[in-house]
Backbone as a chain_set.jsonl record, in Angstrom:
{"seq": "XXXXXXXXXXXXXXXXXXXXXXXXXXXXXXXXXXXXXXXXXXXXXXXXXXXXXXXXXXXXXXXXXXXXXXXXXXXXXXXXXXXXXXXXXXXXXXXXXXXXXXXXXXXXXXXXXXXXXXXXXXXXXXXXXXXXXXXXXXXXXXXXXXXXXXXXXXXXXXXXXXXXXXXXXXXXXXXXXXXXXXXXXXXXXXXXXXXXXXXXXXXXXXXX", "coords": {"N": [[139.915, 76.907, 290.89], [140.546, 74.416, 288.228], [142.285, 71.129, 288.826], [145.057, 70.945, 287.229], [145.134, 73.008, 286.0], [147.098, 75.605, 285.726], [148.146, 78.773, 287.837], [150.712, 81.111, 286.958], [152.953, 83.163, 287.549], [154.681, 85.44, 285.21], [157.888, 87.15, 284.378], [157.719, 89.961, 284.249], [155.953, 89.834, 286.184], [152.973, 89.395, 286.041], [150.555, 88.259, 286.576], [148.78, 84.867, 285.622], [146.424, 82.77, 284.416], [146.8, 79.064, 283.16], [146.302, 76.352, 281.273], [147.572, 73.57, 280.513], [146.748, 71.685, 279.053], [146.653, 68.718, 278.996], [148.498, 65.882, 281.005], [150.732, 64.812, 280.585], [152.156, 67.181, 279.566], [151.968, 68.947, 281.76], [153.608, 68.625, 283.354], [155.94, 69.852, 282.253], [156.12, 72.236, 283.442], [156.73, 72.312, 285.465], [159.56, 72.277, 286.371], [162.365, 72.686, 284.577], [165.85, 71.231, 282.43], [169.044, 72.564, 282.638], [169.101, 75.996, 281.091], [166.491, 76.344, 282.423], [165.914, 75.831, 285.146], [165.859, 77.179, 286.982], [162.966, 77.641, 286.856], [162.511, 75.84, 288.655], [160.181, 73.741, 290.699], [160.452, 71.264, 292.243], [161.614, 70.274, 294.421], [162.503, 68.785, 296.676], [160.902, 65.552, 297.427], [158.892, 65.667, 299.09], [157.809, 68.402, 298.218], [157.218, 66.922, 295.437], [154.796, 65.661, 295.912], [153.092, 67.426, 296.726], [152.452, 68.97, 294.734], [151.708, 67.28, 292.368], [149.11, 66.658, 293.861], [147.809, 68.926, 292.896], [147.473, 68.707, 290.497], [146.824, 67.278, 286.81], [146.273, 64.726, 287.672], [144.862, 64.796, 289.96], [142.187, 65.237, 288.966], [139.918, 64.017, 288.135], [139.362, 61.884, 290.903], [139.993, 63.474, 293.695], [142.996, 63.849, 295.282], [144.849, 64.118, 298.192], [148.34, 65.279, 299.121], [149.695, 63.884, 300.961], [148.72, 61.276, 300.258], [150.3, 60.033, 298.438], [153.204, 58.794, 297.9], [156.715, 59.49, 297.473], [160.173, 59.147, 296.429], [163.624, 59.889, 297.014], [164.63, 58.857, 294.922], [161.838, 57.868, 293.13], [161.688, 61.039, 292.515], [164.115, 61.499, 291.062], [163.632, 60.219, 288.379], [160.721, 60.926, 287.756], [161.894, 63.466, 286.878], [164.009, 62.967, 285.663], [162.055, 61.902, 282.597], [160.431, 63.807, 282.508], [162.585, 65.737, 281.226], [163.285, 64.454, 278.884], [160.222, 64.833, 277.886], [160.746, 68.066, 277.708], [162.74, 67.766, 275.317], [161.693, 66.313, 273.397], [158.682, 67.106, 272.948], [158.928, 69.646, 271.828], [160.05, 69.65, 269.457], [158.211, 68.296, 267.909], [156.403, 70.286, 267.137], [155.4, 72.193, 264.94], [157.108, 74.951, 263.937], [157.949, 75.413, 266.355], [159.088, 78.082, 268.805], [162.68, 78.626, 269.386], [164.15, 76.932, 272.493], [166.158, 78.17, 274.551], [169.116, 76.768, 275.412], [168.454, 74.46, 275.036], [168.375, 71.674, 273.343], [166.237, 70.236, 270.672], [164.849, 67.8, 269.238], [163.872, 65.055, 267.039], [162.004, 61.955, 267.699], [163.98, 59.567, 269.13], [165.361, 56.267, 268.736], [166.168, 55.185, 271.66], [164.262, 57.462, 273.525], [161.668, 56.408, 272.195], [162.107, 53.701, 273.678], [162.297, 54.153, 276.432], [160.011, 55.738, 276.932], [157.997, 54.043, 276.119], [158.875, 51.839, 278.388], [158.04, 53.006, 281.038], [155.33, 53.114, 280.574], [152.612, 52.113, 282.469], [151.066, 50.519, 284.98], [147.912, 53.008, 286.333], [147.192, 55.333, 288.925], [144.853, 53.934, 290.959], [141.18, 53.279, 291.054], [138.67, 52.843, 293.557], [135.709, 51.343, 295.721], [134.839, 53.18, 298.36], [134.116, 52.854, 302.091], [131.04, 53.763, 301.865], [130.276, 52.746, 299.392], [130.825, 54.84, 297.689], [133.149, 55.769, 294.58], [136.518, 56.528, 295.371], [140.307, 57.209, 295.576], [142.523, 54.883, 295.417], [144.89, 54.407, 297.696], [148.738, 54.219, 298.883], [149.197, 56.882, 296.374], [151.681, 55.41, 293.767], [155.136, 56.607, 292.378], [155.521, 54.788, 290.284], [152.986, 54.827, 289.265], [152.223, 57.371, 288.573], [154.13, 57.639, 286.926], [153.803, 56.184, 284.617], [150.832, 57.253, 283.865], [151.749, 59.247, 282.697], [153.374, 58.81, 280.974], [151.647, 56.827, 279.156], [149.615, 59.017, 278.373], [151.217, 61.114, 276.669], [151.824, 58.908, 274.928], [148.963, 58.707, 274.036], [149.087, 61.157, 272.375], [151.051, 61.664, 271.241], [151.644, 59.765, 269.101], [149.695, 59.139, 267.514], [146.989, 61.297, 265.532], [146.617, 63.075, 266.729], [148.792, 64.323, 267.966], [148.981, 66.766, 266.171], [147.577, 68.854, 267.401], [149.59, 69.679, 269.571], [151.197, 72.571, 270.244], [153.081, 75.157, 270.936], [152.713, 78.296, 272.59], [152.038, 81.301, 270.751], [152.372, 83.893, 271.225], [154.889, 86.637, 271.96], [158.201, 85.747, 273.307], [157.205, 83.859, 274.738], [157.262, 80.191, 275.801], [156.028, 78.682, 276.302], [153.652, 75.546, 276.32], [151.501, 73.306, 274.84], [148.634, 70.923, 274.984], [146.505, 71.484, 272.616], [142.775, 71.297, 273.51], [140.453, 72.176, 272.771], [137.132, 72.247, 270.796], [137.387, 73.56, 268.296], [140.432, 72.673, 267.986], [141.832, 75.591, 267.449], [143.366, 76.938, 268.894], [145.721, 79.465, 270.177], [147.186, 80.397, 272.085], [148.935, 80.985, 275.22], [147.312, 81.8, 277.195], [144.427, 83.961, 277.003], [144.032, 85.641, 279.255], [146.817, 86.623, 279.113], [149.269, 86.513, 276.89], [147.091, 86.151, 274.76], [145.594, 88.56, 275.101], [147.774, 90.908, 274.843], [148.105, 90.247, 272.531], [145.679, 91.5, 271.308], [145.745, 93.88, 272.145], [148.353, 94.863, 270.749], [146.879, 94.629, 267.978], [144.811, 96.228, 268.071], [146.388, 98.881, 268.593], [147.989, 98.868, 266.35], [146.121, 99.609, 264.577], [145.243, 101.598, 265.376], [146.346, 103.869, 265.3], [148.31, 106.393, 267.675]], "CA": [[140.66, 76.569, 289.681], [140.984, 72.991, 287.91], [143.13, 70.998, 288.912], [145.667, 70.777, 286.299], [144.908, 74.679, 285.192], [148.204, 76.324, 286.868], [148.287, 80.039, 288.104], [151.767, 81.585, 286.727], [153.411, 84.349, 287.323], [155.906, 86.161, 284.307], [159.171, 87.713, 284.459], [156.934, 90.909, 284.18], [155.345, 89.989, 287.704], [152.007, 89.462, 285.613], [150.037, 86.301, 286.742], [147.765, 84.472, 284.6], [146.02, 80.83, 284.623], [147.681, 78.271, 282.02], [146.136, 74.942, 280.912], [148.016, 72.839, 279.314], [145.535, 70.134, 278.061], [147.211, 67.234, 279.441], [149.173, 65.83, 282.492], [152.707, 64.856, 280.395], [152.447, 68.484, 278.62], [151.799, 69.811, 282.702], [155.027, 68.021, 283.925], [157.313, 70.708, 281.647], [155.678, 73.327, 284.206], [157.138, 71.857, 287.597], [160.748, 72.869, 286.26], [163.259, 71.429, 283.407], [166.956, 71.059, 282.873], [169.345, 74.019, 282.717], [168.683, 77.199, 282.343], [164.835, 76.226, 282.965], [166.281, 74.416, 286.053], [165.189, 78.571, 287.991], [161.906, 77.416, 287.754], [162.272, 74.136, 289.444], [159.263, 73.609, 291.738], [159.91, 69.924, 292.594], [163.271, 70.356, 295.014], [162.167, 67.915, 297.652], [159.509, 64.616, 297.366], [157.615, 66.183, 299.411], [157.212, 69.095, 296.936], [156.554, 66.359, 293.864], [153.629, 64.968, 296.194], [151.98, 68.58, 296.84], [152.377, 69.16, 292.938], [150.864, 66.083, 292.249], [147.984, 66.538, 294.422], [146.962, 69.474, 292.089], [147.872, 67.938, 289.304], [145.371, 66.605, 286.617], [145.553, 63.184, 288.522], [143.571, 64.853, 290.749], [141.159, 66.135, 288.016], [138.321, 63.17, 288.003], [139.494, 61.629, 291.303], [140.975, 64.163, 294.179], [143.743, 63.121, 296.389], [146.122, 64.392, 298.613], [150.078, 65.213, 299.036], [149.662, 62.658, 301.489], [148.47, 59.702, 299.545], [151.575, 60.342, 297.407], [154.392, 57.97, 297.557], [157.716, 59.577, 296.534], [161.36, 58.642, 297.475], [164.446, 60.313, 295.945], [164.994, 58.25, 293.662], [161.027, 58.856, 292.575], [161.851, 61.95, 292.265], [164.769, 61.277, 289.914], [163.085, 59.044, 287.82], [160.34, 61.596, 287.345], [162.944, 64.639, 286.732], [164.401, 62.015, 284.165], [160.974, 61.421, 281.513], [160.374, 65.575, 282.193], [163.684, 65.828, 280.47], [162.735, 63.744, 277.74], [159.659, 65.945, 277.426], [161.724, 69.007, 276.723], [163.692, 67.435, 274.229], [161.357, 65.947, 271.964], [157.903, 67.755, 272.116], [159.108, 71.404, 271.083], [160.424, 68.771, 268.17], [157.063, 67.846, 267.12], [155.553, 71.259, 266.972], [155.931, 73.13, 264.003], [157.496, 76.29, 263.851], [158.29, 76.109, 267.668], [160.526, 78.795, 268.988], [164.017, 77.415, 269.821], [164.309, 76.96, 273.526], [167.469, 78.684, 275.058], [169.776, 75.507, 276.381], [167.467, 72.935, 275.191], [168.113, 70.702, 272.008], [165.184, 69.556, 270.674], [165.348, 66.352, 268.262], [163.025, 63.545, 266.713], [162.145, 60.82, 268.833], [164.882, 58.031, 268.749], [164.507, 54.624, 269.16], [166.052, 55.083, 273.127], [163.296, 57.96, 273.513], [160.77, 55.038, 272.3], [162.023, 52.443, 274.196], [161.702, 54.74, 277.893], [157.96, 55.748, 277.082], [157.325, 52.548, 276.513], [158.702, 51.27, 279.428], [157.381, 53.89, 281.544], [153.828, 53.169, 280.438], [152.431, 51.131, 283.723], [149.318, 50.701, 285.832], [147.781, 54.166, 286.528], [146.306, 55.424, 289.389], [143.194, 53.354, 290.501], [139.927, 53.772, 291.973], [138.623, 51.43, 294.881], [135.041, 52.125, 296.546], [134.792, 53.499, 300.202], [132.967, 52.021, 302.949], [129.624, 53.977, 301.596], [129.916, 52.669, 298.134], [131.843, 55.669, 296.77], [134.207, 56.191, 294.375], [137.532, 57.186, 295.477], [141.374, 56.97, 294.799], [143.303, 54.184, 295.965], [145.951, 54.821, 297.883], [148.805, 55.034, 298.489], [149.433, 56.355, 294.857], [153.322, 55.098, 293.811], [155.808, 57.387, 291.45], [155.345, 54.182, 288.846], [151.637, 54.86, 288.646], [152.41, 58.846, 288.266], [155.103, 57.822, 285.324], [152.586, 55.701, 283.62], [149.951, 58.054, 283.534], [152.424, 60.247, 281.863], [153.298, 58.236, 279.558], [150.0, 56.695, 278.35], [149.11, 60.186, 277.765], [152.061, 61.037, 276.022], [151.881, 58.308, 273.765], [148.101, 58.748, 273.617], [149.069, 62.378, 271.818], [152.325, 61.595, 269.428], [151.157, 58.422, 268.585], [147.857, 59.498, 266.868], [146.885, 62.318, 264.664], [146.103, 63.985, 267.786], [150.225, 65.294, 267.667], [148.649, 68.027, 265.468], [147.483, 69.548, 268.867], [150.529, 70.146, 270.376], [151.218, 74.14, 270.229], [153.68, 76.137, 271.458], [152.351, 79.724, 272.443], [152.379, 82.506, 269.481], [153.35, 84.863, 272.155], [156.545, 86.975, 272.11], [159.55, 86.066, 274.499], [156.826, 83.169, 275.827], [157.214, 79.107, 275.182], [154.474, 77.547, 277.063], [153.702, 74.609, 276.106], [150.41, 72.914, 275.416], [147.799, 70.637, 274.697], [144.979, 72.386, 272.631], [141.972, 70.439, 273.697], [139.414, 73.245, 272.379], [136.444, 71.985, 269.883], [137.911, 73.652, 266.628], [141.49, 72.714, 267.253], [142.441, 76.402, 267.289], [143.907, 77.534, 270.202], [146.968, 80.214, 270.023], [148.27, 81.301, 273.213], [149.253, 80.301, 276.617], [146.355, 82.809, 278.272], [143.745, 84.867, 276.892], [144.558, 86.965, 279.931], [148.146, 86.841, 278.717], [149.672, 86.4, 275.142], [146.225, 86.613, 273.713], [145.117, 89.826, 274.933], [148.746, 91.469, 274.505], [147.681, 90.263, 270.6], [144.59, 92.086, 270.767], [146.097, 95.232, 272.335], [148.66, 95.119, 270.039], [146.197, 94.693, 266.995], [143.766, 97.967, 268.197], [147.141, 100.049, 268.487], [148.391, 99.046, 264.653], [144.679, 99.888, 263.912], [144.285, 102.699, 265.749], [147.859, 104.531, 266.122], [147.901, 107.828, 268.532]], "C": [[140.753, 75.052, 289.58], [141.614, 72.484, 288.112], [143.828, 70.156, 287.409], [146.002, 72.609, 285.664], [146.149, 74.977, 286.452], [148.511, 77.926, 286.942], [149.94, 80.537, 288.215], [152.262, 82.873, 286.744], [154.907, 84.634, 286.234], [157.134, 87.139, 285.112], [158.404, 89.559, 285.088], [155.906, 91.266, 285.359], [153.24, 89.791, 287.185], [151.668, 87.889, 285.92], [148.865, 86.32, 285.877], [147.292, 83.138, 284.581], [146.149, 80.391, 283.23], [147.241, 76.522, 282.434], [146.613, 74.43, 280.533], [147.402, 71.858, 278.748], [145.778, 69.021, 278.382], [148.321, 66.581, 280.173], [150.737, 65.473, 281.866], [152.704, 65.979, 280.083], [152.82, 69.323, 280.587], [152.938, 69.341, 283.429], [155.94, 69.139, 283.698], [156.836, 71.881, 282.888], [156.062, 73.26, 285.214], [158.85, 72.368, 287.621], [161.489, 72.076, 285.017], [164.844, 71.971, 283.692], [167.825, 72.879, 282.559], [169.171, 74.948, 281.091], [167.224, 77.144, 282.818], [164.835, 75.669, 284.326], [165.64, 76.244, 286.825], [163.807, 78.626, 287.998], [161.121, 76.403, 288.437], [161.085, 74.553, 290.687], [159.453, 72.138, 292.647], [161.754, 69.863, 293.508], [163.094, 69.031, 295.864], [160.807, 66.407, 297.084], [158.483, 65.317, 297.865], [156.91, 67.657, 298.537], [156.278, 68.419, 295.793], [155.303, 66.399, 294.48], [152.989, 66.479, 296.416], [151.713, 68.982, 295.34], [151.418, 68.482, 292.584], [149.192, 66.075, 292.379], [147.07, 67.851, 293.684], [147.12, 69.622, 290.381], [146.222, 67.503, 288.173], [144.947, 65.021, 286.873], [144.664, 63.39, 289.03], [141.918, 65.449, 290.145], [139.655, 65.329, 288.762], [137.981, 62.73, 290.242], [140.319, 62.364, 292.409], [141.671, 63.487, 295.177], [144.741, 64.141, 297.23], [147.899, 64.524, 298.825], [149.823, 63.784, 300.248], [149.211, 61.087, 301.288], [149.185, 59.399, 298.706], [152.512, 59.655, 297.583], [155.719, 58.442, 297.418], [158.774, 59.398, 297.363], [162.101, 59.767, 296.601], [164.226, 59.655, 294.778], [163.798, 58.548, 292.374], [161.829, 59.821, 292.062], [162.902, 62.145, 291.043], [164.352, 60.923, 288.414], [161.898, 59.869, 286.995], [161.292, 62.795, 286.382], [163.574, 64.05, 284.506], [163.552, 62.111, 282.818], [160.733, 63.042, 281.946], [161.456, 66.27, 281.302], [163.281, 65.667, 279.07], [161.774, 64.808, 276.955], [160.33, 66.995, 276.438], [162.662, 68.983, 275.607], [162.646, 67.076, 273.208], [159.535, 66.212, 271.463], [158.009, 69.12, 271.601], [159.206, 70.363, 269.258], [159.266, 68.5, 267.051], [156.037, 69.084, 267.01], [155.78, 72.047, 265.953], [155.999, 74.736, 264.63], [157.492, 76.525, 265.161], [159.501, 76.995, 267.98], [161.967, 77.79, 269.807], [163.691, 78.049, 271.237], [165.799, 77.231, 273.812], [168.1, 77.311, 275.701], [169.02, 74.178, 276.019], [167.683, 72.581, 273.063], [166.997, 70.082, 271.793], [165.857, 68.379, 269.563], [164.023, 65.816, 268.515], [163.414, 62.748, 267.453], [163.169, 59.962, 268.366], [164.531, 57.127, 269.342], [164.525, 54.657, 271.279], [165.158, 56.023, 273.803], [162.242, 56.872, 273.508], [160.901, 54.051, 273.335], [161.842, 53.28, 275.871], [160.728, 54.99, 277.673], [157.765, 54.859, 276.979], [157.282, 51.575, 277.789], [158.123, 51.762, 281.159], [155.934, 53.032, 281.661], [153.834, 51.863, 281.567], [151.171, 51.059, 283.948], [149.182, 52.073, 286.628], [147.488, 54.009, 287.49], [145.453, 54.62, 289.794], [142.263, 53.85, 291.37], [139.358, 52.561, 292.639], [136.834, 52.255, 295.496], [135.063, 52.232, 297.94], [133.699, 52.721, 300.746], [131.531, 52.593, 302.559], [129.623, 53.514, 300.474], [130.369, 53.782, 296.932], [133.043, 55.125, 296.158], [135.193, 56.987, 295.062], [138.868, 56.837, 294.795], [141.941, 55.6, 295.574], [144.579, 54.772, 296.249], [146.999, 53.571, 298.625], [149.392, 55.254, 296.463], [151.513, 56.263, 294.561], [153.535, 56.306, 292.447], [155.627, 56.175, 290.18], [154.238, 54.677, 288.455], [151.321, 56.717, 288.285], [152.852, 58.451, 286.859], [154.089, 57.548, 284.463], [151.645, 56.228, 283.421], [150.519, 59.014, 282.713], [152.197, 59.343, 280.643], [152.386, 58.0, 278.844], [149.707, 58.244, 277.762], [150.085, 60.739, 276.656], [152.465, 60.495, 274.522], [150.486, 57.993, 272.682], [148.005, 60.316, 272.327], [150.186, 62.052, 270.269], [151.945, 60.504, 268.819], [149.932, 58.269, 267.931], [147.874, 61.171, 266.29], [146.57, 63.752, 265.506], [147.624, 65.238, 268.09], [150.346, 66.367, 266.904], [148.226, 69.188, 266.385], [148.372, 70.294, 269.332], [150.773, 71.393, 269.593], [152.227, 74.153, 270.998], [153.015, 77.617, 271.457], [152.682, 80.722, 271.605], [152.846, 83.68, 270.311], [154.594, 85.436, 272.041], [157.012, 86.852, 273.001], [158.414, 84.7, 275.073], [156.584, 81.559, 274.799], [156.846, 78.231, 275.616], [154.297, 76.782, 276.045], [152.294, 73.801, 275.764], [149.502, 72.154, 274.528], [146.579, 70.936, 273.897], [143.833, 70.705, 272.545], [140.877, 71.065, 273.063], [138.853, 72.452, 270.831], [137.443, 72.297, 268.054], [139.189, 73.879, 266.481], [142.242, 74.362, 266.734], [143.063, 77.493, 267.944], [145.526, 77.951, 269.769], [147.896, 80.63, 271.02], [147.593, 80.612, 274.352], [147.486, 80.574, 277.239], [145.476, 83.657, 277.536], [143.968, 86.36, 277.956], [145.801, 87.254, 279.776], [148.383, 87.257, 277.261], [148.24, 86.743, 274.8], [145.419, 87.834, 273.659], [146.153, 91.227, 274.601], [148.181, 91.337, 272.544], [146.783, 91.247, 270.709], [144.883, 93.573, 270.731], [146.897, 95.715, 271.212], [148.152, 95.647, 268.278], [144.973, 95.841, 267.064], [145.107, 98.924, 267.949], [147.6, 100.037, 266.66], [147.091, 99.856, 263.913], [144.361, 101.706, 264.327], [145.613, 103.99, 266.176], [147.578, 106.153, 266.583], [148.392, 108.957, 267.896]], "O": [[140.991, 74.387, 290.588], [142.547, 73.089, 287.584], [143.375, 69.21, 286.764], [146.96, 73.09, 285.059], [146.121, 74.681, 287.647], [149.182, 78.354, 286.003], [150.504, 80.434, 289.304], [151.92, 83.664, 285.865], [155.994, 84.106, 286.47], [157.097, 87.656, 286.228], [158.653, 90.1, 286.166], [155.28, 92.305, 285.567], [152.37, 90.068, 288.011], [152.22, 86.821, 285.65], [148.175, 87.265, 285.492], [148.18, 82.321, 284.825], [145.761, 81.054, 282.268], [147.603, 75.778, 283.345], [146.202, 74.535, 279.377], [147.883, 71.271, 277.779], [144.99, 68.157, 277.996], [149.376, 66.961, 279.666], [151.761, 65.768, 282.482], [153.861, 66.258, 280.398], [153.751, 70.118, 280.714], [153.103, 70.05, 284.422], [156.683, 69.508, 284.606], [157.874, 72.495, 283.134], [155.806, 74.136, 286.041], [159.37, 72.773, 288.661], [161.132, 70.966, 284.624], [165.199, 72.726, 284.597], [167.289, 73.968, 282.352], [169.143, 74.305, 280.041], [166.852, 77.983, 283.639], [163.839, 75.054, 284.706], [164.509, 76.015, 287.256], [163.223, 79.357, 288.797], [159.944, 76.152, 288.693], [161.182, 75.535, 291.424], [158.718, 71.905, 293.606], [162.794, 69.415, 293.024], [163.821, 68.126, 295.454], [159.9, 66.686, 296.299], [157.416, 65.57, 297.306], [155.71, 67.83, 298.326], [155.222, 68.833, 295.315], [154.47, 67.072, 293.874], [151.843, 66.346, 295.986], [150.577, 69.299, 294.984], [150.29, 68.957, 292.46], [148.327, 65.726, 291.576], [145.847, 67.877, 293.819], [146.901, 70.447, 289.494], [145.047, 67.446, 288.535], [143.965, 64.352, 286.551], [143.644, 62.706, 288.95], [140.929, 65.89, 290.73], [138.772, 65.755, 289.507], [136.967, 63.053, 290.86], [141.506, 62.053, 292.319], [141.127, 62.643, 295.89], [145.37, 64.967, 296.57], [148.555, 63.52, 298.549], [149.879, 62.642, 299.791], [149.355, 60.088, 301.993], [148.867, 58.419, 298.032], [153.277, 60.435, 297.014], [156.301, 57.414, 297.072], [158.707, 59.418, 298.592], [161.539, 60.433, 295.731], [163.624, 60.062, 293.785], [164.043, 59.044, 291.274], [162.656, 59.534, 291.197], [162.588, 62.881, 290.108], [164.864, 61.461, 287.433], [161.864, 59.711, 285.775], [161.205, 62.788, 285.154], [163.569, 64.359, 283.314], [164.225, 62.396, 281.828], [161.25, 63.558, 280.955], [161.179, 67.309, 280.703], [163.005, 66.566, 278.275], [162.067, 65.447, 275.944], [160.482, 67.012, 275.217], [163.231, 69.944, 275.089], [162.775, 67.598, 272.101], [159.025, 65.872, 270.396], [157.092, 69.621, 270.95], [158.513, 70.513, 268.252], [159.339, 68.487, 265.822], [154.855, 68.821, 266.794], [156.679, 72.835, 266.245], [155.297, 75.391, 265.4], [157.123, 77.647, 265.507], [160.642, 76.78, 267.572], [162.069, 76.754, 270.464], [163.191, 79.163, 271.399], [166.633, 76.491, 273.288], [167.417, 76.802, 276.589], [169.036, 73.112, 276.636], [167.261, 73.109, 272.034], [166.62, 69.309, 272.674], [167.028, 68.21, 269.226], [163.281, 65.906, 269.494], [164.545, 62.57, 267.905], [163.193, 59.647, 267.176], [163.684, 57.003, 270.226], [163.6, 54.372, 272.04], [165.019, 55.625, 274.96], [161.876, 56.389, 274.579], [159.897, 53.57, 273.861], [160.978, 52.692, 276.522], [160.02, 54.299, 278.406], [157.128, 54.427, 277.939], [156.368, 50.86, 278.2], [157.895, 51.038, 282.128], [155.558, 52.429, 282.666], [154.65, 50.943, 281.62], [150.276, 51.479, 283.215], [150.045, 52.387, 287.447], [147.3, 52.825, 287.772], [144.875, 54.253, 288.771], [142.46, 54.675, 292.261], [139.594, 51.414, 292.258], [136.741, 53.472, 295.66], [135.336, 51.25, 298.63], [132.749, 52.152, 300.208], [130.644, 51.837, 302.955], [128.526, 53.88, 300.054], [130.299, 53.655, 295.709], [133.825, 54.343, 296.698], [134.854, 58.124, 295.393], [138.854, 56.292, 293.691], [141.419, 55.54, 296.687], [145.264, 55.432, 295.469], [146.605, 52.442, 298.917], [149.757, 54.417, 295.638], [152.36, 56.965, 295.114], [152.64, 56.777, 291.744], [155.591, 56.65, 289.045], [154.222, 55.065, 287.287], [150.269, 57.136, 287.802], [152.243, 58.76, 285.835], [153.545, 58.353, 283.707], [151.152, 55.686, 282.432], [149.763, 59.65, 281.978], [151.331, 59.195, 279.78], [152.114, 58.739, 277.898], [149.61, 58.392, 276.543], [149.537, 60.783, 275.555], [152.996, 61.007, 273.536], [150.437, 57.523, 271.545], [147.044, 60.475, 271.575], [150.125, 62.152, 269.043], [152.055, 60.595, 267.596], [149.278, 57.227, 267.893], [148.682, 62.032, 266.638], [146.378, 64.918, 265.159], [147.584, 66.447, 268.319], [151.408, 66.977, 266.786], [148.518, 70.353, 266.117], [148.155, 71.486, 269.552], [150.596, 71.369, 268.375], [152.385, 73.222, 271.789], [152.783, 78.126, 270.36], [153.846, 81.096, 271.748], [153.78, 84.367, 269.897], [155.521, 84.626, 272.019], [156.646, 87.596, 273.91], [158.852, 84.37, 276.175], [156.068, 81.49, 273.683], [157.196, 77.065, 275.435], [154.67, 77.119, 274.921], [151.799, 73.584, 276.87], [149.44, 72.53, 273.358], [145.52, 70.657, 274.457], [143.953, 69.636, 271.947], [140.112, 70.177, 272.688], [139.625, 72.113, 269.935], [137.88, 71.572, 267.16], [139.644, 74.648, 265.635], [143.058, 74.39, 265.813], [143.216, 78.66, 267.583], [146.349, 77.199, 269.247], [149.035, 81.078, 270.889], [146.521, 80.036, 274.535], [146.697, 79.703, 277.605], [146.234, 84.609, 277.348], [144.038, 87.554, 277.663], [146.108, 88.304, 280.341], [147.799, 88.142, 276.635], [148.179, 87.927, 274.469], [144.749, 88.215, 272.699], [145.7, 92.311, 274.232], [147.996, 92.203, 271.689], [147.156, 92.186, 270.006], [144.552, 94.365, 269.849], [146.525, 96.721, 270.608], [148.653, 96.52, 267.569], [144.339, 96.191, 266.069], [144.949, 99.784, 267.083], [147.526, 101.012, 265.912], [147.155, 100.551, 262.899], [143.657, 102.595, 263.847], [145.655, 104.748, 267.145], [146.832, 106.939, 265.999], [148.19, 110.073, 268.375]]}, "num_chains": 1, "name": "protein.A"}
């Protein structure tokens, strides 16, 4: 599996693999604030940094939980701009379902002014003693944020904010990127939400 593509299991005990298209959209997936706080994944640093490491940082460039950086405070700091997330891209999605516990809202200026200051030096790449590409390490929680961000602001900030989806799914409010050629991507999962559609659409068709 890609890294970035994340293998989820439902309420329903049904697992399924879930892209989200892009590394701030794959942040809302590590846990958010309450009641989304039950599917916190990131309890410890050393959690963020195993996250991380299959993260889509590691998409082009793979790295390890151990070339990872994080302190508490990291960890805060992240937790913090994942927040954010949940507040203000359901906002920019039309006709997203309301999130239980979660206010959404238009960006405000103090929204603006933390992505902006967020945005940093990403990641970099350094070659190895053979002349390879690799990652530089180790990588810091600024150069995590800033990769968020940039991306972030590479999406609302451009016509590209037409992308952002919420899953057509019932009862499900995944989150996501569509990256797909014709811009028409509907659901979390083909093996999920979009084959529940199909089933559903043979039984209206075909009732017993």
């Amino acid at each position: 599996m890609k890294p970035g593509a994340r293998r989820l299991t439902g309420t329903d005990g049904v697992s399924h693999t879930f892209d989200p298209g892009s590394f701030a959209l794959e942040l809302i997936l590590s846990g958010g604030p309450p009641p989304w706080d039950r599917y916190e994944l990131l309890h410890t640093p050393d959690d963020a940094a195993a996250w991380l490491a299959e993260s889509y940082l590691a998409a082009d460039l793979p790295f390890t939980a151990d070339d990872v950086r994080v302190t508490k405070a990291d960890l805060a700091r992240l937790k913090e701009f994942r927040a954010l997330l949940w507040h203000v891209v359901p906002g920019m999605i039309p006709d997203a379902k309301t999130l239980p516990g979660i206010t959404t809202r238009q960006l405000t200026p103090e929204d603006r002014a933390l992505i902006n200051a967020t945005v940093g030096e990403p990641p970099l790449a350094e070659l190895d003693e053979a002349g390879r590409i690799r990652r530089r390490t180790p990588i810091t929680m600024r150069q995590v944020l800033g990769a968020a961000a940039q991306d972030l602001i590479d999406i609302i900030g451009s016509d590209q904010v037409a992308r952002l989806r919420m899953c057509e799914g019932d009862n499900c409010a995944l989150m996501f990127y569509d990256t797909s050629r014709p811009g028409n991507r509907r659901w979390c999962s083909m093996q999920r939400c979009g084959n529940r559609h199909k089933v559903g659409n043979y039984r209206t068709r075909h009732p017993s």
